[in-house]
C-alpha atoms as one frame of an Amber mdcrd trajectory, in Angstrom:
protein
  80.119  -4.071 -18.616  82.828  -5.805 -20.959  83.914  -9.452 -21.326  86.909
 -10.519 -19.658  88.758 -10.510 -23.072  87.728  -7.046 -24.110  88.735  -5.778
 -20.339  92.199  -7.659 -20.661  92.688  -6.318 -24.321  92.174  -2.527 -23.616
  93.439  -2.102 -19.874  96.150  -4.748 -19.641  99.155  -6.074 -21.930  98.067
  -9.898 -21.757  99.145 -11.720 -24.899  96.103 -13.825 -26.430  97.459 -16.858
 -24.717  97.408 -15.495 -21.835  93.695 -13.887 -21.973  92.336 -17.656 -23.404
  93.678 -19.318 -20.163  92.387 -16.562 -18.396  88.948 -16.931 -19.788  89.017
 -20.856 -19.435  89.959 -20.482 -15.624  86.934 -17.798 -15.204  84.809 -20.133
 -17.278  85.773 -23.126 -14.592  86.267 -21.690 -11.238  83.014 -21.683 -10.011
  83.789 -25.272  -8.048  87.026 -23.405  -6.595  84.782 -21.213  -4.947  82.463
 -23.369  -3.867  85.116 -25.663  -1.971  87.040 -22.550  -0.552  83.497 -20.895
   0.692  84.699 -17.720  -0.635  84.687 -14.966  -3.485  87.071 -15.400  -5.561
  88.310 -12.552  -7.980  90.897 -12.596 -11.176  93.616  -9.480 -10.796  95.706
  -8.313 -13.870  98.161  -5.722 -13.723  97.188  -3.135 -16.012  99.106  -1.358
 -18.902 100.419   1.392 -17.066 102.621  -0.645 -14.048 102.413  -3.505 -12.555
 101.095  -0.575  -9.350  97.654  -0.662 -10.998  95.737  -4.159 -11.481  92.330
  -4.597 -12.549  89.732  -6.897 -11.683  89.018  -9.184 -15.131  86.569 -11.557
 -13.021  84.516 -12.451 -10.198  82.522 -15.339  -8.641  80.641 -16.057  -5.465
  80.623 -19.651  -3.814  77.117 -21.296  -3.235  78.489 -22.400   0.335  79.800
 -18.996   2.117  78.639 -15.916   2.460  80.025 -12.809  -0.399  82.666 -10.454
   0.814  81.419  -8.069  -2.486  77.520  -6.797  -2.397  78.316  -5.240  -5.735
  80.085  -5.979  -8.649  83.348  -5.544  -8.830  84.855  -6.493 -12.671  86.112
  -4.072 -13.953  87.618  -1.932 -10.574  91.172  -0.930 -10.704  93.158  -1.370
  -6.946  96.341   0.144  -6.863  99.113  -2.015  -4.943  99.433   0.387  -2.176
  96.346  -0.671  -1.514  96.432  -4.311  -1.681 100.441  -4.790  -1.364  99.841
  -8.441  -0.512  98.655  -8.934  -4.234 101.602  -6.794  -5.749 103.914  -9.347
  -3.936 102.021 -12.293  -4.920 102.232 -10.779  -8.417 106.191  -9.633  -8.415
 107.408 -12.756  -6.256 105.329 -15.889  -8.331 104.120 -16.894  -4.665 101.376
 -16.956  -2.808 100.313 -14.206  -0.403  97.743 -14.578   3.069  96.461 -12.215
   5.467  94.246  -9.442   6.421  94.154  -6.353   3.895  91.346  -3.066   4.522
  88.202  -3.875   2.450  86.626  -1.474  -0.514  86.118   1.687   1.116  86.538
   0.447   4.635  88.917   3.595   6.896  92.608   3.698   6.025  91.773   2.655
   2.242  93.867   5.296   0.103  92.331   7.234  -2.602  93.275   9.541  -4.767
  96.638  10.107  -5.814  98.121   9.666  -2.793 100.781   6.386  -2.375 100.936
   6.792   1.240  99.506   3.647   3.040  97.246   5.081   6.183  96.894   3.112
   9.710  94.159   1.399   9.335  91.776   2.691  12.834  88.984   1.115  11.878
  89.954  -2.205  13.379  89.496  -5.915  12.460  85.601  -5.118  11.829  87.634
  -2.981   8.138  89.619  -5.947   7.291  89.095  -9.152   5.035  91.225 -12.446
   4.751  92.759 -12.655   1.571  95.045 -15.233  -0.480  96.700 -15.007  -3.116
  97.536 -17.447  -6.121  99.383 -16.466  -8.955  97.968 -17.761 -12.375 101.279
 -18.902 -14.122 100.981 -19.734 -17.750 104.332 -21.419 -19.188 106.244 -20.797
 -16.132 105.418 -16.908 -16.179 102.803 -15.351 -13.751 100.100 -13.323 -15.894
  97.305 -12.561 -12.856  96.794 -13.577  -9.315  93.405 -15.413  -8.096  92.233
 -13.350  -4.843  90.397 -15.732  -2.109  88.359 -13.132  -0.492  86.225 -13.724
   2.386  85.027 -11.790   6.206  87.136 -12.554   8.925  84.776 -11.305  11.031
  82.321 -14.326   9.806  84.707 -17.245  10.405  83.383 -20.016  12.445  84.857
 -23.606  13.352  84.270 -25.396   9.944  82.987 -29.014  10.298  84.326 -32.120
   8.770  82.303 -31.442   5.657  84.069 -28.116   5.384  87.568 -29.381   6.282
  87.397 -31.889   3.527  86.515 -29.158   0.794  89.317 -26.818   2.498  91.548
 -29.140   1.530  90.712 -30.230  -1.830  90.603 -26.412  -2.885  94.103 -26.188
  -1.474  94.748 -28.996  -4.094  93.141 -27.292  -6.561  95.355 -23.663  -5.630
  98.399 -25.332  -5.880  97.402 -26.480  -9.951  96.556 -22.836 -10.652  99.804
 -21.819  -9.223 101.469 -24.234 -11.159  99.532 -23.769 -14.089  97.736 -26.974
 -14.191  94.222 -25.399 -13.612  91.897 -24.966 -15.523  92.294 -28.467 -17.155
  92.851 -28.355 -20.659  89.832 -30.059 -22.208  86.564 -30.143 -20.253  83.699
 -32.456 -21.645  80.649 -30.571 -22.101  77.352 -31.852 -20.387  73.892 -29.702
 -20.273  74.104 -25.970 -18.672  71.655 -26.589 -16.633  72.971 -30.112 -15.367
  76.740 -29.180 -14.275  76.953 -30.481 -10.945  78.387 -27.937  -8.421  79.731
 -29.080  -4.669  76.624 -28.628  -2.672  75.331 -31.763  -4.755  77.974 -34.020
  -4.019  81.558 -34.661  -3.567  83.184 -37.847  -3.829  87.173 -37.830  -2.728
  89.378 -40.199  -4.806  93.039 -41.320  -4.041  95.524 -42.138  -6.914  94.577
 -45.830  -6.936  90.741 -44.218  -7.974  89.462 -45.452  -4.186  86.972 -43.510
  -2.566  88.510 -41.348   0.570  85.486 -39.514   0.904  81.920 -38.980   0.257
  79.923 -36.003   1.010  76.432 -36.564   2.812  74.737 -35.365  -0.846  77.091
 -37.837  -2.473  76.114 -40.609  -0.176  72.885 -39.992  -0.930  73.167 -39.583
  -4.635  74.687 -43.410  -4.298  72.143 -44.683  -2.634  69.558 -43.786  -5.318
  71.970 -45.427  -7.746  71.822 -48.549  -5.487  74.846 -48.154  -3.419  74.093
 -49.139  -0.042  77.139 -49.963   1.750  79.883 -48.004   3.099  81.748 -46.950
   0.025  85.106 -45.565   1.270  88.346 -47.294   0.496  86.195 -48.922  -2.893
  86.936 -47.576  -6.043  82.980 -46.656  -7.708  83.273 -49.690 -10.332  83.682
 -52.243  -7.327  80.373 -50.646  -5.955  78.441 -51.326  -9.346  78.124 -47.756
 -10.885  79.777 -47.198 -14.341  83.051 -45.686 -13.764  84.049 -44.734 -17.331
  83.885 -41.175 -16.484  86.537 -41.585 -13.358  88.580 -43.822 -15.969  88.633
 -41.384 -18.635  89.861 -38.520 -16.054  92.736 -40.411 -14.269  93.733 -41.469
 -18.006  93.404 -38.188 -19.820  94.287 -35.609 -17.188  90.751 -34.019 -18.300
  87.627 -33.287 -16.742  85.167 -35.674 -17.989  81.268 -36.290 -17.340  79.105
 -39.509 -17.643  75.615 -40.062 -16.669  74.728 -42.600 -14.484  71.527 -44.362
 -14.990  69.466 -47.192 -12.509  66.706 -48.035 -14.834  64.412 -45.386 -16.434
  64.028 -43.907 -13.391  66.817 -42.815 -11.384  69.716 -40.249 -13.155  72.813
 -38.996 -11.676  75.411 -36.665 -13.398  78.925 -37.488 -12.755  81.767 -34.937
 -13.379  85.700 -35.849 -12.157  88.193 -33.046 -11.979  91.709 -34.751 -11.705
  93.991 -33.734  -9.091  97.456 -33.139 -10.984 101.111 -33.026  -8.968 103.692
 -32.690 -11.150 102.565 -33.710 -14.283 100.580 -36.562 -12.499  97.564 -37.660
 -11.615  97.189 -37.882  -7.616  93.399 -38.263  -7.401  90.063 -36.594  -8.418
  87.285 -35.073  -6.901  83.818 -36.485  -8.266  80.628 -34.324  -8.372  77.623
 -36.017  -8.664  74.214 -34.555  -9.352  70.672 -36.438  -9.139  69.095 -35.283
 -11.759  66.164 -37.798 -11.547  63.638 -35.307 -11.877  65.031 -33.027 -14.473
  65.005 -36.407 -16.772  61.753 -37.455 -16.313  60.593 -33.701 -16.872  62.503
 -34.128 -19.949  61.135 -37.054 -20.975  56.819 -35.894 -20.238  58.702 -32.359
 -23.295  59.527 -34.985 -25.292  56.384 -37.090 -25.250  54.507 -33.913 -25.077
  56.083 -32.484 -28.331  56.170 -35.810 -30.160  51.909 -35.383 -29.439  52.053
 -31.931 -30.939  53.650 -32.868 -34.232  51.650 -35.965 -34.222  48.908 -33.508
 -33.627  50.071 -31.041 -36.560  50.786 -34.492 -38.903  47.212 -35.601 -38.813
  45.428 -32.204 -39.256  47.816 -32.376 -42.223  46.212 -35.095 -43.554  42.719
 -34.152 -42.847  43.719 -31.137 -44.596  45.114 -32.737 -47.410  41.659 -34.967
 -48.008  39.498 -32.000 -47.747  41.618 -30.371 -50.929  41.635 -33.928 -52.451
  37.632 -33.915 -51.978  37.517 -30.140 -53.082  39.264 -30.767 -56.810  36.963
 -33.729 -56.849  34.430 -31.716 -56.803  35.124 -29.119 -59.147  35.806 -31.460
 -61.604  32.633 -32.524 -61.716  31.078 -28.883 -62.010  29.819 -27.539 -65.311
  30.381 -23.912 -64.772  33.889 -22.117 -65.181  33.168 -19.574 -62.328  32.431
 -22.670 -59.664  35.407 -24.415 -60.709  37.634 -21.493 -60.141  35.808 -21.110
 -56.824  36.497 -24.270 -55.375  39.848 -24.789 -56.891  40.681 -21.319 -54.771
  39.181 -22.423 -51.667  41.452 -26.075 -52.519  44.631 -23.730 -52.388  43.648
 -21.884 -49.738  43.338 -25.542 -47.953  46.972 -26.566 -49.152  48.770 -23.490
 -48.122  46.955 -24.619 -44.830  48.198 -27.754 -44.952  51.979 -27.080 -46.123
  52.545 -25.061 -42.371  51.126 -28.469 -40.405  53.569 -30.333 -42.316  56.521
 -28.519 -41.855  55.171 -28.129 -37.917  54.643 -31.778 -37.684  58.624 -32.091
 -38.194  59.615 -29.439 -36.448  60.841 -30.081 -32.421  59.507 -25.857 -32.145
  56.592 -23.941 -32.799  58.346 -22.276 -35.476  58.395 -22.749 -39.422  61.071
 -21.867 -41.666  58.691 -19.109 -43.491  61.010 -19.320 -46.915  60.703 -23.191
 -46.797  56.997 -22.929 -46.560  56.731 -20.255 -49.925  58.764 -22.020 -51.747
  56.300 -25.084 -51.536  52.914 -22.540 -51.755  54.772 -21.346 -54.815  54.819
 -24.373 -56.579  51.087 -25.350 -55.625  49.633 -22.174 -57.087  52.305 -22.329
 -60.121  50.667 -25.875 -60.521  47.341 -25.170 -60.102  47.275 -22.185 -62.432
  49.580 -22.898 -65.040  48.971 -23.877 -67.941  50.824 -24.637 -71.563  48.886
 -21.942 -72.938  49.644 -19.397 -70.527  53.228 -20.551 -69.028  53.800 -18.771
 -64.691  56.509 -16.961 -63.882  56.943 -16.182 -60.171  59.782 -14.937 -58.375
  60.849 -14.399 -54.850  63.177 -12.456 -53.739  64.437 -12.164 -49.972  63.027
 -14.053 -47.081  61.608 -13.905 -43.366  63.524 -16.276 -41.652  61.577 -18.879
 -39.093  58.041 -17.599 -37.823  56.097 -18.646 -35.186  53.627 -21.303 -36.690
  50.450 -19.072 -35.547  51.990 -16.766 -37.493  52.937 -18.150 -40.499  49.801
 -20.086 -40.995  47.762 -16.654 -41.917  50.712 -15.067 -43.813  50.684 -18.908
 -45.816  47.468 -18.077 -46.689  47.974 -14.067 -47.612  50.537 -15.054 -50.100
  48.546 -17.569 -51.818  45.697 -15.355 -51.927  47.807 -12.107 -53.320  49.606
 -14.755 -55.842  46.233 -15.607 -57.197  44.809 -12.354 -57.243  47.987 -11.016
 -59.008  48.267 -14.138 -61.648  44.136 -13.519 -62.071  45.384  -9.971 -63.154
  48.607 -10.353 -65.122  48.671  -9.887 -68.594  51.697 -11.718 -69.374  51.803
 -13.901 -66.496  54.187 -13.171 -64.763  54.439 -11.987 -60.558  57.175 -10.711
 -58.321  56.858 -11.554 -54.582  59.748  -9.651 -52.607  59.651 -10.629 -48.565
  61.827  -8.671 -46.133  62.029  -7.635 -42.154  63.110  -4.969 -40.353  63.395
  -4.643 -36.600  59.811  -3.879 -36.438  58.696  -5.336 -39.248  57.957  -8.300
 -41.397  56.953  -6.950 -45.313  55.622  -8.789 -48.082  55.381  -7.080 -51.765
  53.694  -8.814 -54.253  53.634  -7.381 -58.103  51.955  -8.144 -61.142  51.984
  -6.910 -64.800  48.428  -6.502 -65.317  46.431  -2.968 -65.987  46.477  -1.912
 -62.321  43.827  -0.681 -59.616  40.740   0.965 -60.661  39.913   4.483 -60.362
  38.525   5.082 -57.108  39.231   1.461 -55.958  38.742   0.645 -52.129  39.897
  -2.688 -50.009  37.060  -2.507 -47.573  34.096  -1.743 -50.062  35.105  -3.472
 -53.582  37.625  -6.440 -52.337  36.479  -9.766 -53.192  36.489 -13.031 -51.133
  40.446 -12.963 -51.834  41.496  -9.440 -51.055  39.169 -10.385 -47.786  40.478
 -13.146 -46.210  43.814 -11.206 -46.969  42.560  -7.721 -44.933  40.965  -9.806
 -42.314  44.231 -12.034 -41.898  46.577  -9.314 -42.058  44.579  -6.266 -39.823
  42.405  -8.046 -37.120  44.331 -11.507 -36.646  47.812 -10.215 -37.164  47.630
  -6.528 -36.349  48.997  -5.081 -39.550  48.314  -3.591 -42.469  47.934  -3.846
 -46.447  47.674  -1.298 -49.017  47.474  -1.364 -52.796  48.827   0.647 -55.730
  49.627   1.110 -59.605  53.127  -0.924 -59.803  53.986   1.589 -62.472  53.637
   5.378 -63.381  52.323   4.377 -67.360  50.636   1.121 -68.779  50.654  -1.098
 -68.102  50.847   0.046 -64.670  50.186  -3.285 -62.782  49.267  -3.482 -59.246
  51.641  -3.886 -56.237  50.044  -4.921 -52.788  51.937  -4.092 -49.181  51.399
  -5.726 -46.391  53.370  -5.205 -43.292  53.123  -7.061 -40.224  54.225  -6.027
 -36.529  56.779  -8.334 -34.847  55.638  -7.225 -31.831  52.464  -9.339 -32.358
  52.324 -11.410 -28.966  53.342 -14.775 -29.738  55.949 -13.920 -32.927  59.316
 -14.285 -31.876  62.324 -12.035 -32.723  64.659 -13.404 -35.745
């Protein structure tokens, strides 16, 4: 199903103005809903006449029970059908009563303009009202307040109280006050919605009302005495967020804090009458829990990369200890050994570090070659015989069990390739595909031998590279003559399934 803007763009003639406030109203209504225990659902008039409108959005209140089982964004109504809308629409006013449901007896279809008797009786009918959506003075869409007659029941003070506030709230849409201009942002899954709280305030910013949630909210912030007719700054909580709204006309957000233990979110919409503010409704969420979960992810990942920094370290002594060692040894072959096995360590090492700074279990792959590059250019170059690598492309971030075997693959295939060059020089080209992570390294050396195969001639290097690459990482590797004619060099492939269980996608 389409966005809202690509549903207004190719079925109605909404200017972009129009569609943005449509789209911030969608993206704010949710507490609308909630206080009117309703659905509530965006019409348009589509491009054809202002007979046809469309449905751009839809949202169901946590409080009352939904009118629409399915979805229905996107369904055109024609106004024989809901005439109470068309009039809302054509007169800039709002519209009440009882109108047939979705396919409920007496709903025309077709073609046919004729509005039926409805026979079905009450049992086929749903309360509806109407608020136009006015932008500039000039009605664009009416907001539908859907909900069963047949499940109305005598609403309690709690109810009565949000009744009333959303009636507030109707009369800024219809005036084009709602949705507030600016909205400050606070944590998805922190936005406090009525059934955590609702705190009434009248223009002087006293307290006409607290919810039973709210009350209890307050209390954990130390609030323990009746709080209506005091404004929330007599009562001790900090009321910059109320200030802020009553002073900006927009809907702000604060947290509240009682120690290190006890957190409340605080969002005030601003009732607005004429250009003025007349009061604010106050949401507040105890989000206690959520914060101290926060705070055992935080401790927990600040052990990880503690974790990561000191086998880092380790790492790094054991390489230290290694080239030690092999400068002490007399023959060539030994040396080379152990200076291998030292790289092998590094590249190791290099993927801790960059983990042990990382709030994710993810490394920026081309960071990490960049730095393996220069080790192996370092440890095998030489004034006599001068390196030239180059990269070309990149894999993006990989998932650190991931990129800790393909750290050590490319410093294996770079040392195998420099081992083989005749001129020195290797070409490392890295790319992805939707399936796919590759990795081509090149050299300019005299190629593979006749008859040459990985799993009976490799050495150590070419089989920590097969064993990396096939039974840890569930790829595969290949190599070839990089050329048709001497010198024909070698080029190794090795490709590497994203669908490996723990490597993430992009």
């Amino acid at each position: 199903m389409a966005g809202l803007a690509a549903l207004a763009r190719g079925h109605t003639a909404l200017a972009d103005e129009a569609i943005d406030h449509c789209q911030r109203l969608v993206s704010s209504w949710s507490l609308l809903s909630d206080l009117s225990y309703s659905d509530l659902l965006l019409y348009a008039p589509t491009t054809a006449n202002e007979a046809t409108f469309i449905v751009l959005g839809h949202t169901r209140s946590v409080t009352g029970l939904t009118v629409h089982h399915t979805d229905p964004v996107g369904t055109e109504v024609r106004a024989a059908q809901r005439p109470l809308l068309a009039r809302s629409f054509a007169e800039s006013r709002r519209a009440e009563g009882l109108e047939p449901r979705q396919g409920a007896a007496g709903v025309p279809s077709g073609d046919d303009p004729l509005v039926q008797e409805n026979v079905g009786g009450i049992a086929d009918r749903i309360t509806v009202d109407y608020i136009p959506v006015s932008v500039g003075g000039v009605t664009i869409a009416v907001v539908a307040r859907e909900f069963d007659h047949g499940h109305l029941r005598h609403p309690n003070p709690v109810e009565r109280r949000y009744r009333d506030v959303w009636e507030r709230f109707a009369g800024m849409v219809a005036a084009g006050d709602f949705p507030l201009e600016r909205s400050e942002r606070v944590g998805e899954f922190r936005e406090p919605r009525v059934g955590d709280g609702v705190v009434i305030l009248d223009r002087e910013q006293r307290i006409e009302y607290a919810s039973p949630n709210a009350t209890s909210a307050l209390h954990r912030l130390g609030v323990l005495v009746n709080v209506v007719g005091q404004t929330l700054g007599a009562l001790g909580p900090d009321d910059r967020a109320v200030r802020r709204a009553f002073a900006s006309r927009h809907s702000t957000v604060e947290e509240l804090e009682r120690g290190d233990t006890v957190s409340v979110i605080a969002r005030c919409h601003p009732f607005l009458e004429g250009g003025r503010v007349s009061g604010a409704v106050l949401l507040l969420r105890d989000i206690s829990e959520l914060r101290s979960r926060d705070k055992l992810l935080v401790s927990k990942d600040a052990t990880i990369r503690e974790i990561h920094h000191r086998v880092k370290n380790n790492l790094q002594t054991i390489q230290s200890l290694l080239r030690l060692q092999s400068r002490r040894l007399e023959s060539d072959e030994a040396r080379a050994a152990v200076e291998q096995s030292a790289r092998r360590i590094g590249s190791i090492a290099i993927v801790h570090e960059t983990l042990s700074v990382e709030t994710a279990d993810v490394v920026d792959f081309d960071a990490v070659v960049r730095r393996v590059v220069s080790m192996v250019e370092e440890g095998l170059g030489s004034v006599e015989r001068p390196l030239s690598i180059s990269i070309e492309g990149g894999l993006g971030e990989l998932a650190g069990d991931v990129a800790m075997p393909l750290a050590v693959v490319l410093t294996e295939l770079m040392q195998n390739a420099i081992d083989h060059a005749a001129t020195g020089e290797v070409r490392v080209r890295l790319s992805s595909t939707p399936k796919d992570f590759e990795m081509h390294v090149e050299d300019s050396g005299e190629g593979v031998p006749d008859g040459f195969a990985l799993d009976r001639d490799a050495r150590l290097g070419l089989t920590i590279v097969r064993t990396f690459v096939v039974h840890d990482l569930n790829g595969s590797i290949s190599l070839g003559r990089a050329n048709p004619s001497p010198p024909y060099g070698t080029s190794v492939d090795v490709r590497v399934p994203r669908s490996s269980p723990s490597l993430p996608l992009g």
